[in-house]
ZAMARGU-4260 file (C-alpha; in steps of 0.2 Angstrom, whole numbers, plus 5000, padded with zeros to 4 digits):
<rodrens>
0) 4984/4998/5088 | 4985/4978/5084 | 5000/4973/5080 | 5007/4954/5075 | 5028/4952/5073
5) 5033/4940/5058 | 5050/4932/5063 | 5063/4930/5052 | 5067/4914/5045 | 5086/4917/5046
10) 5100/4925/5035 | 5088/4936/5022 | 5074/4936/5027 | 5068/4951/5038 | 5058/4951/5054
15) 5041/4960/5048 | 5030/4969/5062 | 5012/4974/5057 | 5003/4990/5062 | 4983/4988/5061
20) 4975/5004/5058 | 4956/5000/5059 | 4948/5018/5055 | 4954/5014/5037 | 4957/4994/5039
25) 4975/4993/5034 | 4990/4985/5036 | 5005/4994/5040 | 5024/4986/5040 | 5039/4988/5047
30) 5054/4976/5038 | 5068/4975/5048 | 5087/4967/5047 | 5089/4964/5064 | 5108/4960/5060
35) 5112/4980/5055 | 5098/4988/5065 | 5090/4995/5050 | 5071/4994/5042 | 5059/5001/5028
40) 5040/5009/5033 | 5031/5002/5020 | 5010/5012/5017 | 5012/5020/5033 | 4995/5029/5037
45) 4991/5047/5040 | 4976/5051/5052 | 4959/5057/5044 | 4942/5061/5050 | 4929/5061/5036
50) 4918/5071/5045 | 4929/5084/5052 | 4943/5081/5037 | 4954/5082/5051 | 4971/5076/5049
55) 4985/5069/5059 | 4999/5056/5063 | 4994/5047/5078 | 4995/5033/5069 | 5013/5035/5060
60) 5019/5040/5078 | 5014/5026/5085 | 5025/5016/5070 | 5038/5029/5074 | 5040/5026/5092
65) 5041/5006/5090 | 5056/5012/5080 | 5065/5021/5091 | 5061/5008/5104 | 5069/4996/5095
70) 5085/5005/5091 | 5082/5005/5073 | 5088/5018/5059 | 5075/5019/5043 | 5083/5019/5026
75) 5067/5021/5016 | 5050/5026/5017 | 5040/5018/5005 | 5022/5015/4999 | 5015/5002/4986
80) 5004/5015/4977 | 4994/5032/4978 | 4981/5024/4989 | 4963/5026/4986 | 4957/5020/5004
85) 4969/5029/5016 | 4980/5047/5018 | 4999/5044/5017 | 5012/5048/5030 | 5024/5047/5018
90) 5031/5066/5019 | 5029/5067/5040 | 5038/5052/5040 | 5054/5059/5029 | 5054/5073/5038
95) 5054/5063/5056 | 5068/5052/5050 | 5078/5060/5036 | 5074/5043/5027 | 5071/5045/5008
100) 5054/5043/5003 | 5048/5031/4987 | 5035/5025/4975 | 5034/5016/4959 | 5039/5026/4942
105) 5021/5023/4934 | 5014/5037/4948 | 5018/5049/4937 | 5004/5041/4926 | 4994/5040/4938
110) 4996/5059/4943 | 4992/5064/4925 | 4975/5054/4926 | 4970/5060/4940 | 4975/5080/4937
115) 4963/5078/4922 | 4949/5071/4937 | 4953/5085/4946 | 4954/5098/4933 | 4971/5103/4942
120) 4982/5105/4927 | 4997/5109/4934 | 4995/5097/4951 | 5005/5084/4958 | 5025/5084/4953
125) 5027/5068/4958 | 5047/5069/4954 | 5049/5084/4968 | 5037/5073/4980 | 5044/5056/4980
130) 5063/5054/4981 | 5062/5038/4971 | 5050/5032/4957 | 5055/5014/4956 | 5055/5005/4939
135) 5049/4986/4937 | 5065/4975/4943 | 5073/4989/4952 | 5084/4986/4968 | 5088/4994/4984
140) 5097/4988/4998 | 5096/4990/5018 | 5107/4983/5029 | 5109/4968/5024 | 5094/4967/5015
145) 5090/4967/4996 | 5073/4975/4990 | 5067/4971/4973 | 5053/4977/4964 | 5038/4969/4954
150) 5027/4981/4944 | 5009/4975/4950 | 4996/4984/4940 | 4977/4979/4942 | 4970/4991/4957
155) 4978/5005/4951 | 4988/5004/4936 | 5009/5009/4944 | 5004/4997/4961 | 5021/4989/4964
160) 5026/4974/4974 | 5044/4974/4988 | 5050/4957/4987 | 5063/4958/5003 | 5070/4938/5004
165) 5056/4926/5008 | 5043/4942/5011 | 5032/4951/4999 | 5022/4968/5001 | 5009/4967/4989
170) 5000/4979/4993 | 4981/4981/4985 | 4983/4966/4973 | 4974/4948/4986 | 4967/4950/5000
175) 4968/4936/5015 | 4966/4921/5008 | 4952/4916/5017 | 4946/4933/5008 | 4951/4933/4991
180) 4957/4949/4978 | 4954/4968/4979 | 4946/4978/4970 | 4952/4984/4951 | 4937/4996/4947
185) 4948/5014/4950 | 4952/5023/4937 | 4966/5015/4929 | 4962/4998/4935 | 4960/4985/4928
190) 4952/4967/4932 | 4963/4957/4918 | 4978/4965/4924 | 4976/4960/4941 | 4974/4943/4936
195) 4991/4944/4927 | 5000/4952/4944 | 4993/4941/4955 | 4999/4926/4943 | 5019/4933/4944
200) 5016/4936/4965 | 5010/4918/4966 | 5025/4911/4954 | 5037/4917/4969 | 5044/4901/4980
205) 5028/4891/4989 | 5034/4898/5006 | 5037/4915/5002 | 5027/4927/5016 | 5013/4938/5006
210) 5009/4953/5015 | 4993/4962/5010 | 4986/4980/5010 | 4969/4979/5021 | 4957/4968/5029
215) 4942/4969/5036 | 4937/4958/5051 | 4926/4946/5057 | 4928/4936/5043 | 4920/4919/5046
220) 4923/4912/5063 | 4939/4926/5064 | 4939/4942/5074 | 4956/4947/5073 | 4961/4957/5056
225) 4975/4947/5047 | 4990/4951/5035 | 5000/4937/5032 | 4999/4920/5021 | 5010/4911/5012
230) 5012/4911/4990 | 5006/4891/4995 | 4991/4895/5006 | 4986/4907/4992 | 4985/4895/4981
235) 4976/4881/4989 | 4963/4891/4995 | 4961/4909/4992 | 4942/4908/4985 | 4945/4921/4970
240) 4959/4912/4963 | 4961/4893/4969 | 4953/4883/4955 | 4950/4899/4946 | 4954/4901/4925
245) 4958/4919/4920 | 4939/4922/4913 | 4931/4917/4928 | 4942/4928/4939 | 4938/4943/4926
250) 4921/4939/4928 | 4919/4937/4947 | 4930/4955/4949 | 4920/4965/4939 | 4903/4957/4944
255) 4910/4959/4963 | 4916/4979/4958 | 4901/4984/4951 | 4891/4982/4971 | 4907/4990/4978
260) 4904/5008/4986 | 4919/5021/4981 | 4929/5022/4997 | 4924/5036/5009 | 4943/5045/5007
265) 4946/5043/4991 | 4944/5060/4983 | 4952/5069/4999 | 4965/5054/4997 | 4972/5056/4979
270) 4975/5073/4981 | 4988/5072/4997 | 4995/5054/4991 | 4999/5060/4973 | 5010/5073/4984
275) 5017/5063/4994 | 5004/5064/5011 | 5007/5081/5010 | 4989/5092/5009 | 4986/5104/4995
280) 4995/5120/4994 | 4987/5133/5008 | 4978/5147/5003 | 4978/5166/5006 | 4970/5163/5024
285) 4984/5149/5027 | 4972/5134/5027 | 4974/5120/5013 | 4956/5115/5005 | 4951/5101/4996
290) 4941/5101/4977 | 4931/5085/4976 | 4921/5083/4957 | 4903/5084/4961 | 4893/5070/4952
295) 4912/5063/4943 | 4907/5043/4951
</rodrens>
């Protein structure tokens, strides 16, 4: 797996290792306070073969065993969002490390919209999955450490931001800035919205360390997927947004949305992320199934 280390810059600021998982193009992180040992796993990937709809943590172990390398102890396991693009480890991952599991509050919104998709009424208790559903401005602390989180609505409408010191997780809301923005076309998005999230992201200090969701390499004369860029480098020159008013961002996202296929995982992926990475309940014959909406998108 590609991996790239982001050093800290001193007292509060945590050292941030990235996992790239290229079957599904996404970036993976480990936060770490190096002072008390401890981290967070933040959108942790769960293995999954659309052809087969095989399943598996390959991935996640690989994240795992960097951990225990390293000597760390794992106080949270948290993801942005009920991804659309990628299965969540989320569950494996509490169970490996006894470390409490979280997501932001508004994926209880996000579950009732999607039960109604599904026609799964009673679906998806969100409050039995999740450990945590963090509000807009809530706090946790490791090590050292403080976590705050932004509510970031836009690509799905509960996506939440970890602002740790001088680094910020945020998710499905830019892409590189060579890049620009991601996509607000999933149910519940919204382009407008995204415009306003990415405005309060970018109003964090100029060096603050933006850590996205996904790329998608080669980009221009770049072959490497990358992660990482500051709230400044955003600003002078991520295409979708440097130069950019409000209408014209609206305008280019929903001209751009409307060419986008729906990801290959999706309707596998919000059924196991809206329990937590976990695969629906099994059946008589002891195997969990899927129930995709023919002719829904």
């Amino acid at each position: 797996m590609f991996t790239k280390e982001s050093p800290s810059r001193g007292p509060g600021s945590p050292r941030v290792v990235g996992f790239y998982d290229k079957p599904s193009g996404s970036a993976q992180y480990v936060a770490i306070d190096d002072a008390t040992k401890t981290c967070v796993l933040i959108d942790v990937v769960q293995d999954f073969d659309t052809r087969s709809v095989g399943t598996g943590f390959t991935a996640a172990q690989e994240i795992l065993d960097f951990v225990r390398a390293e000597g760390l102890e794992v106080a949270y396991v948290m993801d942005t969002h009920p991804h659309a693009d990628h299965l969540m480890a989320s569950a494996w991952l509490k169970e490996q490390t006894g470390a409490p599991n979280v997501i932001g509050a508004k994926a209880a919104e996000i579950a009732d919209l999607w039960r109604g998709i599904y026609n799964l009424p009673e679906a998806f208790d969100v409050t039995r999955d999740f450990d945590h559903l963090l509000e807009d401005g809530a706090t946790l602390t490791f090590g050292g450490l403080e976590i705050r989180v932004m509510l970031s609505p836009g690509h799905t409408l509960g996506s939440v931001t970890y602002v740790i010191g001088d680094a910020a997780f945020v998710h499905d809301t830019l892409m590189q800035a060579d890049v620009g923005s991601s996509r607000a076309d999933f149910p519940g998005g919204s382009a407008a919205m995204l415009w306003d999230s990415i405005q309060a992201i970018l109003s964090l200090p100029e060096d603050t360390r933006l850590f996205i969701g996904h790329d998608y390499p080669p980009v221009g004369d770049r072959k490497d997927p990358a992660w990482e860029a500051t709230v400044a480098a955003h600003k002078a020159g991520n295409p979708h947004i440097a130069g950019k008013s409000r209408e014209a961002f609206i305008a280019l996202r929903e001209e751009r949305d409307a060419t986008l296929p729906l990801p290959d995982r999706m309707l596998y992926a919000l059924q196991v992320n809206l329990r937590a990475g976990r695969l629906p309940p099994p059946e008589a014959d002891g195997r969990s199934y899927f129930k995709i909406p023919a002719n829904r998108f």
